[in-house]
DRENLUMTI-784362 format. One record per residue (C-alpha): x, y, z; residue in one letter. Coordinates in nm, 4 decimals. Each point is the difference from the previous one (the first is absolute). Example, Ala and Ser with C-alpha at 12.3 -4.5 7.8 and 13.67 -1.06 7.14 Angstrom:
<pts>
PT/1.2300/-0.4500/0.7800/a
PT/0.1370/0.3440/-0.0660/s
</pts>
This chain:
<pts>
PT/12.6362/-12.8085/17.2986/x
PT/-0.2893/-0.0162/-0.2012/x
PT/-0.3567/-0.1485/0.1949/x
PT/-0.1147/-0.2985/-0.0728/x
PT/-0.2484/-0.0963/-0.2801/x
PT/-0.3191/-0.1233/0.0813/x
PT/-0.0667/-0.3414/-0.0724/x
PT/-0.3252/0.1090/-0.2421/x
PT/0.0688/0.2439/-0.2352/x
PT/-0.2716/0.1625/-0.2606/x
PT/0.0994/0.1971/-0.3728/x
PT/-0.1408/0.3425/-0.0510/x
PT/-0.2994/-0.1187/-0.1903/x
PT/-0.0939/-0.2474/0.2499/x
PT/-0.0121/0.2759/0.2529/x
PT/-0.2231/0.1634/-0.2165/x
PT/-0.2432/-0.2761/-0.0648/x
PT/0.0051/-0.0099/0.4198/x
PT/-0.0851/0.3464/-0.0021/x
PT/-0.2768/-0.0221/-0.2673/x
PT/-0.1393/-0.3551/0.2000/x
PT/-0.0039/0.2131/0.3313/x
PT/-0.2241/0.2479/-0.1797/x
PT/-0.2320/-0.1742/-0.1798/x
PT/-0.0637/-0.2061/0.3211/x
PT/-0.0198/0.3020/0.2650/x
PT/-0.2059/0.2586/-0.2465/x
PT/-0.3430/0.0125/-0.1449/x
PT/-0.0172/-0.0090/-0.3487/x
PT/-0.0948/0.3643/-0.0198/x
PT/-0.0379/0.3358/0.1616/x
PT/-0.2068/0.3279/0.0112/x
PT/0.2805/0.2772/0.0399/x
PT/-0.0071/0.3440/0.0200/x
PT/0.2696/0.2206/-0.1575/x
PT/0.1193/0.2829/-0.2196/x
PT/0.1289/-0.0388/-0.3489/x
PT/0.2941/0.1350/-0.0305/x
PT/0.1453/-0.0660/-0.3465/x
PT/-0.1636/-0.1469/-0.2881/x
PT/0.1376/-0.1564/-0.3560/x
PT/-0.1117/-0.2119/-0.2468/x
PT/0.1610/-0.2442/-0.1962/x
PT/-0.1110/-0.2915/-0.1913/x
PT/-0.3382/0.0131/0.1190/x
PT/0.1137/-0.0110/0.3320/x
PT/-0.0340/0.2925/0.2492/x
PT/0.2855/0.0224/0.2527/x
PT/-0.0948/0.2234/0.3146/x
PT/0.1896/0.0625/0.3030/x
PT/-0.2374/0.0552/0.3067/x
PT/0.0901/0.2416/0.3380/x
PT/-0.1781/-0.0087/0.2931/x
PT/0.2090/0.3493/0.0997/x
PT/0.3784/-0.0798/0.0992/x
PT/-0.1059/-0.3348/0.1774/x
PT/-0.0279/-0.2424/-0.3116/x
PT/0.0813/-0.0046/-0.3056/x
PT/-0.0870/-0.2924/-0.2543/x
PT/0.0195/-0.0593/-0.3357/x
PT/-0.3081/-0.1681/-0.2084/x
PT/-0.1044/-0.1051/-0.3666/x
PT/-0.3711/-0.0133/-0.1399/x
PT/0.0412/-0.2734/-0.2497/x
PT/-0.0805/0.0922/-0.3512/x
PT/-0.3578/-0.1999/-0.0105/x
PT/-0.0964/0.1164/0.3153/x
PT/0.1071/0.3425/-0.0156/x
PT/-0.2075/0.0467/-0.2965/x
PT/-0.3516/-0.0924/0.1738/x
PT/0.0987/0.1641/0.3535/x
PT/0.1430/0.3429/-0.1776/x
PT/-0.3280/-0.0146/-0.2114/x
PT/-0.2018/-0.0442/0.2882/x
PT/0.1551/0.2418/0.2168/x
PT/-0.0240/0.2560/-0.2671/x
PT/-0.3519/-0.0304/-0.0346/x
PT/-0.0922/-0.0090/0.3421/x
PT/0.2245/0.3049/0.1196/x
PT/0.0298/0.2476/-0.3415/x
PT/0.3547/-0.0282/0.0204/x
PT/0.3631/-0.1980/-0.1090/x
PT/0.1750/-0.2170/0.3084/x
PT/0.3298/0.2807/0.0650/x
PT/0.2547/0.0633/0.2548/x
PT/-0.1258/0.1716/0.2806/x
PT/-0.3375/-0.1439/-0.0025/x
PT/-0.1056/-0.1552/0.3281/x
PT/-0.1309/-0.3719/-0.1071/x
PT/-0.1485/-0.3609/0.1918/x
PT/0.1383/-0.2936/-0.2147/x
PT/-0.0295/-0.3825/0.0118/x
PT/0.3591/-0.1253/-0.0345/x
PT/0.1721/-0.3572/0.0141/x
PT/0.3031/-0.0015/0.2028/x
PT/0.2646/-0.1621/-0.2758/x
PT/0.3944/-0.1227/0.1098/x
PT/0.2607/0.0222/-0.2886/x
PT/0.2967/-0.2256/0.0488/x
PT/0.1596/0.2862/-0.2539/x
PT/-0.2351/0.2650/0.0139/x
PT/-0.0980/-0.0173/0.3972/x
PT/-0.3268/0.1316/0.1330/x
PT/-0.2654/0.1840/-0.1437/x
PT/-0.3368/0.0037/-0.0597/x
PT/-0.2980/-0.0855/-0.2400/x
PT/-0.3005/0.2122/-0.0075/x
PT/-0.3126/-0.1790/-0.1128/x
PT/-0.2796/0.2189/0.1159/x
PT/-0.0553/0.3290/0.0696/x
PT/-0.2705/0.2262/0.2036/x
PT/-0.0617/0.3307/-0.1771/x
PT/-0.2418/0.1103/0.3217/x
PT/0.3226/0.0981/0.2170/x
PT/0.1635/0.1410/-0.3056/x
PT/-0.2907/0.2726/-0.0301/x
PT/-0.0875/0.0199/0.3510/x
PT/0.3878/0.1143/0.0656/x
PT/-0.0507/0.2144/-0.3318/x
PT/-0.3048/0.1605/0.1385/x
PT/0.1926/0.0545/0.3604/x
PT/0.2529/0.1778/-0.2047/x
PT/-0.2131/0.2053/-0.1775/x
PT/-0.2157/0.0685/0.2932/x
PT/0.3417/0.1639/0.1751/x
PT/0.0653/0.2177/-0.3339/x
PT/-0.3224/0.1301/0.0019/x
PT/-0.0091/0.0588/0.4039/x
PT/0.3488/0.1775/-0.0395/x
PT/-0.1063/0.2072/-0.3500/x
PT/-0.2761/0.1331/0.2648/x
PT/0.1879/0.0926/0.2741/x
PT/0.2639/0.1669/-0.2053/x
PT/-0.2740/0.1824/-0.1898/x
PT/0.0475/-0.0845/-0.3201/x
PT/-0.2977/-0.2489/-0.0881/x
PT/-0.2585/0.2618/-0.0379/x
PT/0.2556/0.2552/-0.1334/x
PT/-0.0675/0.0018/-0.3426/x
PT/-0.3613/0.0948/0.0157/x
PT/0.1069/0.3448/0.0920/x
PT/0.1410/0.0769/-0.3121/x
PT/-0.2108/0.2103/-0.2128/x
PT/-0.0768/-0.1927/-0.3434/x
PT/0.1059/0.2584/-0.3170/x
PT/-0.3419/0.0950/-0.1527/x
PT/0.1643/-0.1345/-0.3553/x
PT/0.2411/-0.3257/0.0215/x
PT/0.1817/-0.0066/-0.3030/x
PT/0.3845/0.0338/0.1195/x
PT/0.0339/-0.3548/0.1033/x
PT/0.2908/-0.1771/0.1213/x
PT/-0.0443/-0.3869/-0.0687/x
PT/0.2213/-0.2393/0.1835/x
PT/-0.0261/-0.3337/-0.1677/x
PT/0.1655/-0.2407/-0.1438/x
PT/0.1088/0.0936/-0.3580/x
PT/-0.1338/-0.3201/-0.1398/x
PT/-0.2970/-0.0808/0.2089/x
PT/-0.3216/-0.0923/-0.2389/x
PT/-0.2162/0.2261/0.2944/x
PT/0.2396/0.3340/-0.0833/x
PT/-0.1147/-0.0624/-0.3651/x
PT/-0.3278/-0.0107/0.0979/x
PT/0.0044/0.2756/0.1725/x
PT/0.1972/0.2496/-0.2530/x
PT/-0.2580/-0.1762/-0.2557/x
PT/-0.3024/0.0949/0.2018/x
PT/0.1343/0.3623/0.0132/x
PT/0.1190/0.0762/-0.3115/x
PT/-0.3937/-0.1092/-0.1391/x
PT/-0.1452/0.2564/0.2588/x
PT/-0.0447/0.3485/-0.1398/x
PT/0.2286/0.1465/0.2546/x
PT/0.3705/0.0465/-0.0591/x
PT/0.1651/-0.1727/0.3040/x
PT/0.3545/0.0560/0.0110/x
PT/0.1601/-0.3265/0.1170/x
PT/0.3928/-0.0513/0.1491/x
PT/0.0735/-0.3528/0.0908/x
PT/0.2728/-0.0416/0.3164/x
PT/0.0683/-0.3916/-0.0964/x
PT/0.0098/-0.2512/0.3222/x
PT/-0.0265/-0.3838/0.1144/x
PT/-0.3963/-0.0018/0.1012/x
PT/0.0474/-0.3345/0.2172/x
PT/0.2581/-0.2265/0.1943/x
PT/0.2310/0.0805/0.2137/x
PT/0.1656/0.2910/-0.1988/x
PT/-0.3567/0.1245/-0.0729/x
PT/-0.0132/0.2731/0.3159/x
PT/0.3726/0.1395/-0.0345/x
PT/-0.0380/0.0418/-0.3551/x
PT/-0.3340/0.1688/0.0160/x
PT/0.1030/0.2312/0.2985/x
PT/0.3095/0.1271/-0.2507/x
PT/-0.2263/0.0911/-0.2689/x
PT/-0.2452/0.1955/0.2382/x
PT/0.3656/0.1733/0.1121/x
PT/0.0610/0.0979/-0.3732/x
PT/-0.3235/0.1973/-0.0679/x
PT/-0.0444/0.3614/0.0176/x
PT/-0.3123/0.1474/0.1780/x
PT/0.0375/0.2423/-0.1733/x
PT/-0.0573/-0.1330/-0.3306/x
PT/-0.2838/-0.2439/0.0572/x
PT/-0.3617/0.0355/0.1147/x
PT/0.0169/-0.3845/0.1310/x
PT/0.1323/-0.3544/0.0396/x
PT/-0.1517/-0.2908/-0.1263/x
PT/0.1917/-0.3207/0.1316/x
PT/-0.1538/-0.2932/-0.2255/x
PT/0.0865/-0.3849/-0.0731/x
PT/-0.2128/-0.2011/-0.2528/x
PT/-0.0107/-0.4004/-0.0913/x
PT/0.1950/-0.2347/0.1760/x
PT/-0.0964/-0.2266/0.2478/x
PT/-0.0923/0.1312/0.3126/x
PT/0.2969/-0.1303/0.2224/x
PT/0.2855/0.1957/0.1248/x
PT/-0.1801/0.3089/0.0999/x
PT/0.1017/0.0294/0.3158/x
PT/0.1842/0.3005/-0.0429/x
PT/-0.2681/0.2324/-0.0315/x
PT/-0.0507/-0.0680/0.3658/x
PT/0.3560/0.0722/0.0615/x
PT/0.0397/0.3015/0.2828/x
PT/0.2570/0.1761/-0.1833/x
PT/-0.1649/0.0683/-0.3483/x
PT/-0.3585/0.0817/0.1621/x
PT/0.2073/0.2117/0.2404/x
PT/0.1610/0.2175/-0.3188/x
PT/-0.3737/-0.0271/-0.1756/x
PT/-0.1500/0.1631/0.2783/x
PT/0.2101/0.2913/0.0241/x
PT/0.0459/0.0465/-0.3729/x
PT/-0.0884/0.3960/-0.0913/x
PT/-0.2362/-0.1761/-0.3074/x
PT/-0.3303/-0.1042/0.0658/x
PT/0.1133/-0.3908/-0.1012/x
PT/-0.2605/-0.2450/-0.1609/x
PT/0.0715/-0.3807/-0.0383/x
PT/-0.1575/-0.2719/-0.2382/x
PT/0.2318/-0.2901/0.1226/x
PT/-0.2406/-0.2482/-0.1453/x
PT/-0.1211/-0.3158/0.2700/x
PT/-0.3469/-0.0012/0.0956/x
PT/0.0549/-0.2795/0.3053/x
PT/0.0969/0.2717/0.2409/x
PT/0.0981/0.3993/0.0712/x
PT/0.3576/0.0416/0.0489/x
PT/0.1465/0.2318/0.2857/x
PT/0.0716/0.2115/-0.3102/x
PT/-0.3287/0.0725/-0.0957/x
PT/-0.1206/0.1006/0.3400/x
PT/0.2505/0.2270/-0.0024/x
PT/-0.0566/0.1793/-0.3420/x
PT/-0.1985/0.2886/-0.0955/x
PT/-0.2017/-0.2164/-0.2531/x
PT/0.0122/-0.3715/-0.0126/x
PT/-0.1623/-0.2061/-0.3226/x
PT/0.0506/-0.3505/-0.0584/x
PT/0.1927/0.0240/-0.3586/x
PT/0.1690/0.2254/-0.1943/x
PT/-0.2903/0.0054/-0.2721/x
PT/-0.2407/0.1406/0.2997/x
PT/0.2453/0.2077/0.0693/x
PT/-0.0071/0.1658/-0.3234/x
PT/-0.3835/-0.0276/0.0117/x
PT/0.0243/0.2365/0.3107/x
PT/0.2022/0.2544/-0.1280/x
PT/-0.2236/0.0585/-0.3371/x
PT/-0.2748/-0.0192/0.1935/x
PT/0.1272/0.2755/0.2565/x
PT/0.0977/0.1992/-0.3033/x
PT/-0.3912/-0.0448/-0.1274/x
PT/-0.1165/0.1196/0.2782/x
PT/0.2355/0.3209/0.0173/x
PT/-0.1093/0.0465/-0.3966/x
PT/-0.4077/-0.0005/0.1419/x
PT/0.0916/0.2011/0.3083/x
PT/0.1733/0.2491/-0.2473/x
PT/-0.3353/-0.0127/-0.2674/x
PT/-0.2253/0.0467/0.2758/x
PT/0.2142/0.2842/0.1651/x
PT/-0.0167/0.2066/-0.3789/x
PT/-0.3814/-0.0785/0.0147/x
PT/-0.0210/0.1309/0.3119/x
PT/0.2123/0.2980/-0.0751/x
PT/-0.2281/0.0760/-0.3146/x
PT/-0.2965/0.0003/0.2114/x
PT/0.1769/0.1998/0.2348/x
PT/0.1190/0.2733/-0.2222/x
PT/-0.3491/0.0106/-0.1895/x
PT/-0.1726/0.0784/0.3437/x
PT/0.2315/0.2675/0.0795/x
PT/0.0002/0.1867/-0.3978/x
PT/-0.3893/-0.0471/0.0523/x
PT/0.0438/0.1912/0.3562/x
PT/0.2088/0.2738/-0.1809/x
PT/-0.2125/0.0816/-0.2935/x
PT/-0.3042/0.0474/0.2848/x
PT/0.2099/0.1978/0.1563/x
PT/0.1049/0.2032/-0.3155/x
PT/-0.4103/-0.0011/-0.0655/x
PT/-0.0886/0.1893/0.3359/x
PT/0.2586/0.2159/-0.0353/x
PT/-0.1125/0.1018/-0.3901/x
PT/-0.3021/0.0781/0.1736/x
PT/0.0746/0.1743/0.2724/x
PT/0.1938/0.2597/-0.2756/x
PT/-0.2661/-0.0506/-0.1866/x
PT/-0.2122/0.1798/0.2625/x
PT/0.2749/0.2585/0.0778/x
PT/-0.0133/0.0673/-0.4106/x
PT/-0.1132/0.4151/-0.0253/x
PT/-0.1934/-0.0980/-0.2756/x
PT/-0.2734/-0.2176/0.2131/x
PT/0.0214/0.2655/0.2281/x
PT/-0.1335/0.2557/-0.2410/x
PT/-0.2497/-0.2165/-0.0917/x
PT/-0.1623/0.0469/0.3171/x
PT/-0.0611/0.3417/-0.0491/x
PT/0.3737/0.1515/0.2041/x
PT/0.2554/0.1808/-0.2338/x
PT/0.3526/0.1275/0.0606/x
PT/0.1465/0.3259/-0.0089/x
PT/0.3393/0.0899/-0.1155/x
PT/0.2104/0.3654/-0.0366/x
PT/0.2767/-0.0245/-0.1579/x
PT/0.0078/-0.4143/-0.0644/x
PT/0.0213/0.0132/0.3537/x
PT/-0.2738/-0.1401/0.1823/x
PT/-0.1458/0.2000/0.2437/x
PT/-0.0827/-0.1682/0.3375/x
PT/-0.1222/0.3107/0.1803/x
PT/-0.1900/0.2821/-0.0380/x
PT/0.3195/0.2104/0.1779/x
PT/0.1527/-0.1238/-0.3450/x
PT/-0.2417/0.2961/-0.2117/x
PT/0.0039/0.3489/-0.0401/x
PT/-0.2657/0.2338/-0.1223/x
PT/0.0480/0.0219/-0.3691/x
PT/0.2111/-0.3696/-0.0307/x
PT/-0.0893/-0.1628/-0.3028/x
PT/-0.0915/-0.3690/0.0679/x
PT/-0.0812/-0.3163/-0.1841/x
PT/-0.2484/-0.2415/0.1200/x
PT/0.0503/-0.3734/-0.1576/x
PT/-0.3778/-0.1439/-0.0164/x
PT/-0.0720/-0.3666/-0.1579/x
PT/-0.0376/0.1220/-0.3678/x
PT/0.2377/0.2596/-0.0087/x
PT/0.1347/0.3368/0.1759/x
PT/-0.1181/0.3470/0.0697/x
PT/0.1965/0.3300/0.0567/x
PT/-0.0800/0.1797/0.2636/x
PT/0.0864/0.3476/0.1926/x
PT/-0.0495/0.0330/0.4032/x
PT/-0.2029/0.2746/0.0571/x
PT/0.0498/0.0059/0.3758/x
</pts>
């Protein structure tokens, strides 16, 4: 047997029009809630996101497309990055009952402050644990090549800054030799596709890495604080360089490279400039080996004029001048008088000529 039906009965939809009566009486008409994004789409203007708060809740969300536009905008501005998944954020949302669709919720506001205060608590840990492994200060003991001209360039291909900088280059007077390792340079792919083009390049064959990203808005660099890639940066064989062009704030990245300049076109500027001065160290080390080498010929030929005088004093011929002659028998000079013999004849050399003589006893 079947129960019995109540006397008052209610359709699906009217159920739902309770439900949606219940809420708008028992709720205020908005909340503050903290949450992370965990997926993100657009469509139509719209931006759909699904927010976690760990494995405890899950709900999904739109931005409408007029208010998305001024929030996103806003958000960007105030925080030098894109709204993604992962991202730790404090919205204003309206809590909305779908007879179809069921509930969700409506952001309307948004407060970038927690959104960089978490970002700065995350790259405060990367930084703390880059120390205690050792590797933030790494880099700096890697000797710098006296000439940089082997230079491994990881970019993207089609970047206006890598034009830049092969511009700036090529108008230098130095022939840099540049190989570009292409890669995403921001988003979420940005870090694993950077970290395999530091895995294709050859010490050997290189003198450094320049990591560089020019134009664009200055959103989505987030990666460039990411663990991993500062991680592989900072034990990279290369002395690495980056130019990853935003001024609003050092990424983990650049604390951890050798040399850190704010865009690929001072980057450039750097390397002619370190080649400049290796040119006037060079021109001043020939000047200084010219006065060098003068000083010591000058020493020599003193040398070779004490000695000429010296023989010149040893020279027989000044010695006759003052008055002493010398005997020889023979050719043979005679260096004692247990050389002669009664009857030897001998020939005395005098300054203007010689004289034959005979010992007499």
């Amino acid at each position: 047997m079947y129960p019995l039906r109540p006397v008052a009965t209610l359709t699906l939809s009217e159920l739902c029009a309770l439900i949606g009566e219940a809420l708008d009486d028992s709720l205020a008409a908005s909340y503050w809630v903290k949450a992370e994004i965990s997926s993100l789409s657009e469509r139509g203007g719209h931006m759909y996101l699904d927010l976690i708060e760990g494995k405890s809740a899950k709900m999904r969300a739109t931005c409408w497309a007029g208010t998305k536009e001024m929030l996103t905008a806003y958000f960007e501005s105030e925080t030098g990055q894109a709204l993604q998944p992962g991202m730790s954020v404090l919205v204003e949302v309206e809590i909305q009952y779908h007879a179809v669709y069921g509930l969700s919720l409506s952001i309307i506001g948004i407060d970038p402050s927690y959104t960089l205060g978490d970002l700065a608590r995350q790259r405060q840990q990367t930084i703390a644990q880059l120390q205690k492994d050792g590797l933030l200060d790494a880099q700096q003991l890697l000797p710098l090549p006296t000439l940089i001209r082997r230079i491994a360039v990881i970019s993207s291909p089609k970047a206006a800054g890598y034009e830049d900088f092969k511009h700036q280059l090529e108008a230098s007077p130095y022939s840099f030799l540049l190989s570009l390792f292409g890669a995403t340079m921001q988003g979420e792919g940005a870090a694993p596709s950077i970290i395999a083009a530091l895995d294709e390049i050859d010490s050997q064959a290189f003198d450094a890495v320049v990591i560089i990203r020019g134009g664009g808005a200055t959103a989505d660099l987030s990666c460039f604080d990411d663990y991993t890639l500062c991680a592989v940066c900072a034990q990279c064989e290369l002395p690495v360089l980056t130019g990853i062009g935003h001024t609003r704030d050092i990424s983990v990245l650049d604390l951890v490279a050798h040399e850190a300049l704010k865009t690929p076109t001072a980057v450039a500027e750097w390397l002619i400039h370190r080649m400049d001065a290796q040119i006037d160290r060079l021109a001043d080390l020939l000047v200084r080996l010219h006065r060098t080498a003068e000083r010591q010929i000058l020493v020599r030929q003193h040398r070779v004029e004490l000695l000429e005088q010296r023989l010149a004093a040893c020279n027989p011929e000044c010695i006759y001048q003052r008055g002493y002659s010398l005997l020889t028998k023979d050719g043979k000079i005679i260096r004692s008088i247990a050389d002669l013999q009664p009857g030897d004849q001998v020939t005395s050399h005098l300054a203007d000529g010689t004289a034959d003589m005979t010992v007499n006893g």
